[in-house]
N, C-alpha and C positions, 0 to 999 in steps of 0.2 A: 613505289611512286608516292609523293607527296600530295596529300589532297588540300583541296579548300574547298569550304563553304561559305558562299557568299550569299545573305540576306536581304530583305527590305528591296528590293527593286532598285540595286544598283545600277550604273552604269553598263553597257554591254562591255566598254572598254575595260572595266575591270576583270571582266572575265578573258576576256583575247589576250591580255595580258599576260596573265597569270597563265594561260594554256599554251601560250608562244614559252613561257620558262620551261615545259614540259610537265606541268601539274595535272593531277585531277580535278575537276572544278562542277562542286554540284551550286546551283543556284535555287532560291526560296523565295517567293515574295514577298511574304507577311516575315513580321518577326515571331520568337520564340518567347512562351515562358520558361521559369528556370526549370522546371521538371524536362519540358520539351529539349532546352537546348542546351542540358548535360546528357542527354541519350543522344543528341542526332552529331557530336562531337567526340563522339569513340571513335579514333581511328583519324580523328581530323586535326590538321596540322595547321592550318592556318583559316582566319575569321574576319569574315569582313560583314559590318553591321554601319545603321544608320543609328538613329538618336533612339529606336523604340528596344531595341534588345538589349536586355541588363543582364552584365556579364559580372554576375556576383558572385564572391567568394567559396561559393558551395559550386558555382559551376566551375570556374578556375580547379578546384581541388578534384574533380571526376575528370576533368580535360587534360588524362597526363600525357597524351601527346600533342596536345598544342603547345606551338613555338612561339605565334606570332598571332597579334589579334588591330585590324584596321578599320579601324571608326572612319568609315567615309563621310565626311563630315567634320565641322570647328571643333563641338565639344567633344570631353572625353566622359563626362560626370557619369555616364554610364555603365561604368568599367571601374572595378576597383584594380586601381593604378597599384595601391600598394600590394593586395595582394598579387595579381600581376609579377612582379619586380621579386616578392619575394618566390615564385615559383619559375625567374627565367623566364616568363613572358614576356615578349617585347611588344609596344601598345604605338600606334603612329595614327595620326590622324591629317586632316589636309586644311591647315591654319589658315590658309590663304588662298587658296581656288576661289569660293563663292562670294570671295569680297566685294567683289563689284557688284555682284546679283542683288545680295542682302542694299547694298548701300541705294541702289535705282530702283526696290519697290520701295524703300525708306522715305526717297524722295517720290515716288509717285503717290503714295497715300497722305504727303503733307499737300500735295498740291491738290489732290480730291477731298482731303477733307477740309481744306482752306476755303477751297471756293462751293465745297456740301454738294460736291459732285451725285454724291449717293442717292443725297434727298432726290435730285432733279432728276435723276436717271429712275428712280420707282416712281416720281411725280408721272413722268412718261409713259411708263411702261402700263401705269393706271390707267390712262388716256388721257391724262389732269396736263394742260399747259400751262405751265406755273414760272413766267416769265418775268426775276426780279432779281433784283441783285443784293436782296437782305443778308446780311452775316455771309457774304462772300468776299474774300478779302485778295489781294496780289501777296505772295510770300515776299515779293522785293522789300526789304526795310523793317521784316519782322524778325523776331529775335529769336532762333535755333537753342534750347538748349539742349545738349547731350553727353548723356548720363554714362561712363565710361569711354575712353580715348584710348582704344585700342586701334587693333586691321581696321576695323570699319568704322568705328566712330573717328578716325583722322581723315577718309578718304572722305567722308558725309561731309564733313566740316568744309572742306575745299570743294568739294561739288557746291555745296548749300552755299559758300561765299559767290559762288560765279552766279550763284540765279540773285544776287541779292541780298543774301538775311546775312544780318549779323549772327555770331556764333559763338557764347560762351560753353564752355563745357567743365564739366566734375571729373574727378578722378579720385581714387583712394591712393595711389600710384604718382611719382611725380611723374610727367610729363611736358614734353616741348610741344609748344603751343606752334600749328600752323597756319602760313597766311598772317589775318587780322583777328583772329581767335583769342578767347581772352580766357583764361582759369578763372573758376568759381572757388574761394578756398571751402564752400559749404555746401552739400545739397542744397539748404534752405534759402541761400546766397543767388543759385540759380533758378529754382521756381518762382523766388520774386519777379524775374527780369525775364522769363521766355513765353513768348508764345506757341510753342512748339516742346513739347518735350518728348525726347528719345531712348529708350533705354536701349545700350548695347556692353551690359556685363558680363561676365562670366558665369559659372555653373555652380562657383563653390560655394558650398555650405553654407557659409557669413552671409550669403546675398538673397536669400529666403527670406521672404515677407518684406525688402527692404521700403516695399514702394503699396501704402494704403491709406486707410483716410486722412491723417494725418497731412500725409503728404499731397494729395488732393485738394484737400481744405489749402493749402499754401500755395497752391498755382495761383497763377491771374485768373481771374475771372473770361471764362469764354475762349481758353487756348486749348489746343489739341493736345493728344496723348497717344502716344507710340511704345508698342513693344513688340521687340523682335530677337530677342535675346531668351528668357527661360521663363515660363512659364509661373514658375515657383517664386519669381520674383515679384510676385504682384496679387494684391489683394482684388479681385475680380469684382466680388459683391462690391467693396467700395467701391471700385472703379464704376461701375452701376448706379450708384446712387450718385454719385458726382454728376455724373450723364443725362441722369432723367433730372436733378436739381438744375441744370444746367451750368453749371461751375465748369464744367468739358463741354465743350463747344463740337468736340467730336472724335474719337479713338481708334487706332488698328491695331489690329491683336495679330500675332502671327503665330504664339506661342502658348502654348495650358499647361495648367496642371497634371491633367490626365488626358492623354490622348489615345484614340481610337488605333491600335496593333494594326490594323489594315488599310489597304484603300475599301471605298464602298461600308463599312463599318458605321453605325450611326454616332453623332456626334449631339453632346450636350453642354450648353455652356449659359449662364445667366447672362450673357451677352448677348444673344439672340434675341432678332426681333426689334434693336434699340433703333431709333433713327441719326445716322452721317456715324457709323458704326461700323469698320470694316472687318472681316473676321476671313482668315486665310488660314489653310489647314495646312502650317508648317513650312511652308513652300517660299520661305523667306532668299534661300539659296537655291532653292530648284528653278533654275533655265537649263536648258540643253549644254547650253556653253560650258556651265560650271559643273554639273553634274559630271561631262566629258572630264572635264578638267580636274576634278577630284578622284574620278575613276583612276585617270589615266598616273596621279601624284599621288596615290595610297600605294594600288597595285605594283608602283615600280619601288616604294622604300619598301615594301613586304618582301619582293622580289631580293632588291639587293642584300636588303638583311639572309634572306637564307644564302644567296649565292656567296657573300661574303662577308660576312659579317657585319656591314655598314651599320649604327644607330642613328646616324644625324637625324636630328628634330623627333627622334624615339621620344615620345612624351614622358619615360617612369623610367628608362634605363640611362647609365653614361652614353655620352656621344663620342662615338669615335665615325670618323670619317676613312674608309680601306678602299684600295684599288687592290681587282686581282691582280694574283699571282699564279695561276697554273702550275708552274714548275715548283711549286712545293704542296707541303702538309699544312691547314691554316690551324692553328684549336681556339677558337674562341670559349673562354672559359669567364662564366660568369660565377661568384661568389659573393659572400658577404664581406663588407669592407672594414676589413680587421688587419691588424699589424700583420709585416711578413708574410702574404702569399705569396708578392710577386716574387722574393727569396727561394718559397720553396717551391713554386713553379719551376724555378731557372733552375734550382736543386735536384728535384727530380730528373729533369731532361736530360741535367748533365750526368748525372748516376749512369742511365740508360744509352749515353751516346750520340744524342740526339743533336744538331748544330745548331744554334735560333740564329736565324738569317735575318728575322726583323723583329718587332715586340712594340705594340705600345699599350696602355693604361691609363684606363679612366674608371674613378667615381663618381655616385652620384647618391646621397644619402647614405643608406646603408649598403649600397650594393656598389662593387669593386666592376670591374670588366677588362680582363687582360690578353690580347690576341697577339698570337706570337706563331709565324713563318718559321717551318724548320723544315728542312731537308728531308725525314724519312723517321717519321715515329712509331712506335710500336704500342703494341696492343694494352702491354700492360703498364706502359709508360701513363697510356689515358686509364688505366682502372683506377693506378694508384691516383693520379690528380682527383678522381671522380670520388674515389672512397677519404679524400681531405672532410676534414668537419666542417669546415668552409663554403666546401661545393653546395651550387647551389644547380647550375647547368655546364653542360662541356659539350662542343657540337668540333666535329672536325669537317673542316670543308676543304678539298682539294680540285 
């Protein structure tokens, strides 16, 4: 029987899932470190993790029966993709599930730190009735920047145009501008002009540090500051001192640099304590809705991939899109993408007698992916493909 381990407090639907395939399925709450989570993956075939487990090269290399690993979750930065790819691991995560989640706290913390919802709500809770409308502003007619136009930074832009604000945005990336959105050709282009700034970049590497004093010093004077994207992209301390200078008029964090493995776990950050300051532990994507919806869009491409070999939206592998077939042998055979396999695949087969009913092929960098439907293979038809210098995996599914 095929197990899985599932981490971080996913989803329950990921697990009903995966146990309706006829899996084993142990679930964990916390994540692992890497000593922890190359011993509790002996014997385990499939992984499903959120943003805190790093599934690094030393643990890939002791995980020699994992097949398949699901970052429930946008990013993947957690998971070396390449090593992955070079040991036939297949890596899927859920691009598009919490997009609308991330984009409706985006907008709720512009419109509480707009109007310093924060301030008035501990003015209260003090017993202070502190009834004024100083540096509270309406978002209608202010000016949205957002910093990467990706899933969420396009959906924000069209949300944010219906309440009001205008909306340039940056990209490294070209992009179609939607609505009445206008391109910035420069970061520095757009911190001139917003009162609002957003970040929603990606994970890679390049985007470290991209966002500190520098770039604070060059906002307007008195506009908000949003991050909900990676942690690592942003200088904190400055962000800090911009704050208490009043240069930021008010910021929400959703993201850090180092974040606490567990729930209940204590949390440290020089953000604490600031006043119109908001500070959320990660939970940029976490509503019920989306959680379900990521569960339920990981669980089933993990699923398909073993049932038949499917890759679509595999983050590090080729994409081939399979319907079963029952009435045959399937081998989905993963390699490195060098002249002539699909040759001597088809070489092989025929040596042995084998009929290929269907065949198709995809790369993707260095790694080949060729699945090919044949009538009735034999044992040593798959040694010899397996013992090619090529092989990298070979999985036969019927």
């Amino acid at each position: 029987m095929l197990r899985a381990l599932l981490l971080e407090n996913l989803h329950p639907q990921a697990r009903t899932i995966l146990e309706a395939a006829g899996y084993e399925v142990e679930t964990r709450t916390g994540a692992l470190d890497e000593s922890e989570l190359s011993e509790a993956l002996q014997g385990v075939h499939l992984l499903g993790i959120r943003s805190k487990t790093q599934v690094t090269e030393a643990v890939l290399e002791s995980a020699t029966d994992l097949i398949a690993v699901g970052a429930y979750c946008i990013g993947t930065n957690q998971i070396d993709l390449a090593a992955a790819a070079a040991r036939g691991v297949a890596v899927f995560n859920a691009p598009f599930s919490n997009t609308r989640s991330v984009v409706e706290i985006a907008l709720a913390d512009i419109i509480a730190l707009t109007r310093r919802l924060t301030v008035l709500d501990k003015s209260m809770h003090d017993g202070i009735w502190n009834k004024s409308a100083d540096g509270s502003h309406e978002v209608r007619g202010r000016t949205l920047g957002i910093v990467g136009y990706g899933n969420i930074g396009t959906q924000l832009s069209v949300l944010a145009e219906n309440l009001g604000m205008s909306v340039v945005f940056y990209d490294t990336q070209e992009k179609l501008a939607l609505g009445n959105a206008r391109r910035a050709e420069t970061l520095d282009e757009l911190l001139d002009v917003a009162d609002v700034v957003t970040l929603h970049v990606d994970g890679r590497s390049g985007n470290a540090g991209m966002f500190g004093a520098q770039q604070f010093a060059r906002m307007k004077p008195g506009a908000i500051f949003l991050n909900l994207s990676r942690g690592f992209v942003v200088d904190y301390a400055a962000l800090r001192d911009a704050v208490l200078d009043g240069r930021v008029a008010g910021a929400a964090v959703d993201v850090f640099p180092v974040e606490p493995k567990r729930k209940g776990d204590p949390f440290e950050s020089e953000l604490r304590g600031l006043a119109n300051v908001i500070l959320t532990p990660h939970t940029g994507g976490s509503t019920e809705e989306a959680q379900e919806a990521i569960g339920q869009f990981v669980s089933n491409k993990l699923r398909d991939y073993l049932n038949t070999g499917t890759t679509t939206l595999s983050v590090n592998l080729p994409n081939l899109t399979l319907e079963p077939r029952p009435a045959v042998q399937r081998i989905a055979y993963l390699h490195r993408n060098v002249p002539g396999v699909l040759a001597a695949v088809n070489q092989t087969l025929a040596e042995h007698g084998a009929n290929i009913e269907a065949q198709l092929l995809a790369t993707r960098g260095e790694v080949g992916y060729v699945v090919t439907d044949a009538g009735s293979v034999e044992e040593t038809v798959l040694a010899a493909l397996r013992s090619r210098p090529e092989s990298i995996r070979l999985r036969v599914l019927s």
